[in-house]
C-alpha positions in Angstrom: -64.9 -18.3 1.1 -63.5 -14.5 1.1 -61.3 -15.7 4.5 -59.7 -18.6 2.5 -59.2 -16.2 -1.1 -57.2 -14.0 1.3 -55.2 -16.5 2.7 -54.6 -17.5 -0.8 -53.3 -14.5 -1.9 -51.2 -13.5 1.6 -49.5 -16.8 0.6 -49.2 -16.2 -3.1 -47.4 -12.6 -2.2 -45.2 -14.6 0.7 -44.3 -16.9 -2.1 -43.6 -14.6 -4.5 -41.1 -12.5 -2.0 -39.3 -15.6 -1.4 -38.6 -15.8 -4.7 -37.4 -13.0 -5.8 -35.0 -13.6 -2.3 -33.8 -16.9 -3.8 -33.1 -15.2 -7.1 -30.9 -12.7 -5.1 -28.8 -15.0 -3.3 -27.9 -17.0 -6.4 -24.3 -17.0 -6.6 -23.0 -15.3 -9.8 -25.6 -13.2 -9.6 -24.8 -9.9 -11.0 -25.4 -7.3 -7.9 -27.5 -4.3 -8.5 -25.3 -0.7 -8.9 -27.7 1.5 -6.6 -27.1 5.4 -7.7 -26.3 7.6 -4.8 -26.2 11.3 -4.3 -22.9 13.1 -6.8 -20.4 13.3 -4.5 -17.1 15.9 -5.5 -14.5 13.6 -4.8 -11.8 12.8 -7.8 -8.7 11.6 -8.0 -5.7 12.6 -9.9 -2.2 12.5 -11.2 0.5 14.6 -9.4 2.6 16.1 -11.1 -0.3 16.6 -13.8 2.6 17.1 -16.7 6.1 15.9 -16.4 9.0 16.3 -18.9 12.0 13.7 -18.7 14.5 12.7 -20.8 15.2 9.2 -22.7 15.8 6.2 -20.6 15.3 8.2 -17.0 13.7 6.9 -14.0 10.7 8.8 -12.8 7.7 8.9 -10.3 4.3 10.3 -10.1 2.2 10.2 -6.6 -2.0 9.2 -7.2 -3.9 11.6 -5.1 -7.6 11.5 -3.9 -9.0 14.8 -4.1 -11.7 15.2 -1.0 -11.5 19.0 -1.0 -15.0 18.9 0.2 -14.6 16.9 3.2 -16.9 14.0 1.7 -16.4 10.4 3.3 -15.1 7.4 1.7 -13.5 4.5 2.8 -12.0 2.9 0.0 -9.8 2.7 -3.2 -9.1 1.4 -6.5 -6.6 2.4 -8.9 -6.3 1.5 -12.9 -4.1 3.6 -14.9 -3.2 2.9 -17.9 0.2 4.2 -20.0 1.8 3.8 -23.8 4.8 1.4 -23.0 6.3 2.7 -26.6 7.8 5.7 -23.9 7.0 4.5 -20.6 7.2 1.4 -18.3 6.2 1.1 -14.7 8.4 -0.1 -12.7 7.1 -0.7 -8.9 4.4 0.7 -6.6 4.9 2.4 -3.2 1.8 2.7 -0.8 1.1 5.9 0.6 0.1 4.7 3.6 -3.3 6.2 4.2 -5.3 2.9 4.2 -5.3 0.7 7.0 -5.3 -2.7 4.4 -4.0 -3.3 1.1 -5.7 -5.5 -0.7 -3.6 -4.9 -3.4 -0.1 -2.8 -3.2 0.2 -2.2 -7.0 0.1 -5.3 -9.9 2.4 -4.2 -12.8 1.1 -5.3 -16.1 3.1 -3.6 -18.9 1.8 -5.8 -21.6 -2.0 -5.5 -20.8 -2.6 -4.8 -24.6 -0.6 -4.3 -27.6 0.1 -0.6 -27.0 -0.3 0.5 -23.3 0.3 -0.8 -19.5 -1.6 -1.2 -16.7 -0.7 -0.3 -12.9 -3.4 -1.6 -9.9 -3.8 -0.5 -6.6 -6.9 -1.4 -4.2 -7.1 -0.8 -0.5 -9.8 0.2 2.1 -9.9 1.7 5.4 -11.3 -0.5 8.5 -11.1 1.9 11.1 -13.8 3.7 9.3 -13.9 6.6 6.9 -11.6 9.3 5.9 -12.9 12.6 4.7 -9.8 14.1 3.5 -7.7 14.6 0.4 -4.7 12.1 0.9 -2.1 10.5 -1.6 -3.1 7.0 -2.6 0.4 5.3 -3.8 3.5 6.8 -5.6 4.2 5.0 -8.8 7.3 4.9 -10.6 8.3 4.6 -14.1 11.4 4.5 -16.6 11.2 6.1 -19.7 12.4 4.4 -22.8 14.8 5.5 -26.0 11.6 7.0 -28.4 10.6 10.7 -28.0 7.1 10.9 -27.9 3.9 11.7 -25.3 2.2 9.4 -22.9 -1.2 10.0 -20.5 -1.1 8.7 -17.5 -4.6 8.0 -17.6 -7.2 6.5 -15.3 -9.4 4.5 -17.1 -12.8 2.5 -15.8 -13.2 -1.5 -17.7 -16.2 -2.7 -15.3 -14.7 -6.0 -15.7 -11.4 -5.8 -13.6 -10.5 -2.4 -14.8 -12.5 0.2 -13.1 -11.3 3.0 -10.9 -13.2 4.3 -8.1 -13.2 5.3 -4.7 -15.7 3.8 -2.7 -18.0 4.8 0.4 -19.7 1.2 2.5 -18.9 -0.6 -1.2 -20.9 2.1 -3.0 -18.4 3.9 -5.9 -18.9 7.9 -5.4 -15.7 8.8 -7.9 -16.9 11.7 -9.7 -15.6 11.6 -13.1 -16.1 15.2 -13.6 -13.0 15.7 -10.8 -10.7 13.2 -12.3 -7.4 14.3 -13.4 -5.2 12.4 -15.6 -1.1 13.4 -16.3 0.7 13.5 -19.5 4.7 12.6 -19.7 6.8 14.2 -22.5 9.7 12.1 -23.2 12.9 13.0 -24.6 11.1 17.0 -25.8 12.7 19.3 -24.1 11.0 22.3 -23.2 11.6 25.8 -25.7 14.0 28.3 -24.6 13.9 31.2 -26.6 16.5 34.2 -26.2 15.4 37.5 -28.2 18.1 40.1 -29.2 17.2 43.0 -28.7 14.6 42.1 -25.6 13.0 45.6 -26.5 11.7 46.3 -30.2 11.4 50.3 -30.4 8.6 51.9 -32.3 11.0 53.1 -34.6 13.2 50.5 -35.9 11.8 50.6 -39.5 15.1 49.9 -41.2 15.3 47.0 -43.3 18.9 46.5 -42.7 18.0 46.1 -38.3 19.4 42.7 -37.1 16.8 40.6 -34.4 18.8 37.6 -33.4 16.6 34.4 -31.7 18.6 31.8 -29.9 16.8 28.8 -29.4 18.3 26.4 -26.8 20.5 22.9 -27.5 18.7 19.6 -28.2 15.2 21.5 -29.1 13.2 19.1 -30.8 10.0 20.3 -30.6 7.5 22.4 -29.9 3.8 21.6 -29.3 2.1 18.4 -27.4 1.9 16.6 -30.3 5.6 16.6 -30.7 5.5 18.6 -34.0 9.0 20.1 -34.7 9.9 23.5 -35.2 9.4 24.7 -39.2 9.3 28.2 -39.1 9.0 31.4 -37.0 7.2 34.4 -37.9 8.3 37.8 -37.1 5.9 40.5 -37.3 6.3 44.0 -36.3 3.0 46.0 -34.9 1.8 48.9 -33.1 -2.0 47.7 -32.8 -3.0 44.3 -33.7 -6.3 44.8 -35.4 -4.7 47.2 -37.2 -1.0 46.8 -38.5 0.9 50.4 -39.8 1.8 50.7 -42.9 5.4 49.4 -42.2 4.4 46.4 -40.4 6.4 42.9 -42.1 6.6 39.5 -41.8 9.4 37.4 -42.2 9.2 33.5 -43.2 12.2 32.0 -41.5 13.2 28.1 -42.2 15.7 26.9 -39.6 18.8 24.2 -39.5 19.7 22.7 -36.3 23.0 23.0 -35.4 24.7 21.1 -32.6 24.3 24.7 -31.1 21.1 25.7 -31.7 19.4 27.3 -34.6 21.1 30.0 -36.8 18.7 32.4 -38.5 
C-alpha cells in the first residue's frame, strides 16, 4: 500500500513537471525576463550637443560605452527625435557587428510629434568587450529654430533599446547618454570694452561697450531670447561697496548686433 501511494505521487510530480513544460513551449508564450548581475555598459550619442543651422545636413555616430571591458554580443537601437527641427535621413553601419539584422528603419512619422531611427545587429563570432561605434546616423534640419533630444527610448513592444549578452539585455540605464541638437541658435559671442574693469572707475560718465555677435537669437536651452543684461560693479560679492550699481539694459537687434 505505502509502495503504490509513492508511485502515485512520483507520477503525480512527473505529471505535474510535464505540465508546466507544455505550458512553456506554447507558442505566444510570453518568455520570462531573468535579472542578471548590473553590468556598466551604456550607450550614447556622440557628439552629446550639436548646434546647426536651418535646413543643414548633419550626423551623429551611436556609441556603446564598454569602458569596463564587460562582454556583450548584441545591439539594438531606438532613438527617438522632434521632426518639428529634425529628420533622419539614412543610417550607416559602423561596422563592428558581424550581421545586421537590421541597418537602420527610418520612421519620421512614428507619432504626431517625433521620429524614430532602428538599428539591430549581433555578433556571431562571439562577444566583444569593448567600447565601439554602433551606426552613424544622419539628419537634416528643418526651417524652425528650436531644440531636439536625440533620445534613446525603451517601448517593450518594438521600441526598446538594449545591448544584449547570449539574448539577455545588460544596458544599464544609469550609463545611457542621450544628445540634444540646437537648430538655427547660434551660440553667444560677447565682446566687452574695456576687457579690464579697474577698481577705480567710479565715474558715472565711464562708457562699457558689449558687442554681441550677428544673428544672436538666443540665449539659454530653452531658446529664451535675450531681454536684458545686468551690469554690476563689485569688489566682493557677499558684500558690494558702497559704489557698487546696476544697470537694466533693454536691447534692439540690429542687422549688426545689439547697440546699448
Amino acid at each position: 500500500m505505502r509502495k503504490g501511494k509513492m508511485l502515485g505521487k512520483i507520477f503525480g510530480i512527473a505529471l505535474a513537471i510535464l505540465v508546466v513544460s507544455a505550458l512553456a513551449l506554447v507558442p505566444g508564450a510570453a518568455p520570462v525576463k531573468v535579472a542578471l548581475a548590473q553590468s556598466n555598459i551604456g550607450v550614447n550619442v556622440t557628439p552629446q550637443q550639436i548646434t546647426v543651422g536651418l535646413n543643414e545636413n548633419f550626423n551623429v555616430t551611436i556609441w556603446i560605452d564598454d569602458s569596463l571591458g564587460e562582454s556583450y554580443d548584441g545591439v539594438a537601437i531606438r532613438l527617438v527625435y522632434n521632426t518639428n527641427y529634425v529628420t533622419a535621413t539614412g543610417v550607416t553601419d559602423a561596422g563592428t557587428f558581424d550581421f545586421v539584422l537590421d541597418n537602420g528603419t527610418i520612421d519620421n512619422t512614428w507619432n504626431a510629434t517625433h521620429g524614430l531611427v532602428k538599428y539591430d545587429a549581433v555578433n556571431l563570432a562571439g562577444p566583444l568587450n569593448t567600447s565601439n561605434p554602433v551606426c552613424t546616423v544622419n539628419f537634416t534640419s528643418s526651417s524652425s529654430t528650436g531644440i531636439t533630444g536625440l533620445d534613446f527610448i525603451y517601448v517593450a513592444s518594438d521600441a526598446a533599446t538594449s545591448v544584449t549578452s547570449v539574448g539577455a539585455d545588460i544596458l544599464n540605464w544609469t550609463y545611457v547618454v542621450n544628445g540634444t541638437v540646437r537648430v538655427g541658435m547660434p551660440a553667444l559671442t560677447v565682446n566687452v570694452t574695456p576687457f579690464e574693469i579697474q577698481p577705480d572707475m567710479t565715474e558715472e560718465d565711464t562708457v562699457l561697450v558689449i558687442a554681441l555677435s550677428r544673428q544672436m537669437t538666443a540665449l539659454d536651452k530653452d531658446g529664451n531670447e535675450l531681454e536684458s543684461i545686468t551690469i554690476s560693479k563689485e569688489v566682493n560679492p557677499l558684500q558690494p561697496p558702497e559704489g557698487c550699481y546696476f544697470v537694466g539694459t533693454v536691447y534692439n537687434m540690429a542687422p549688426d548686433g545689439a547697440v546699448f
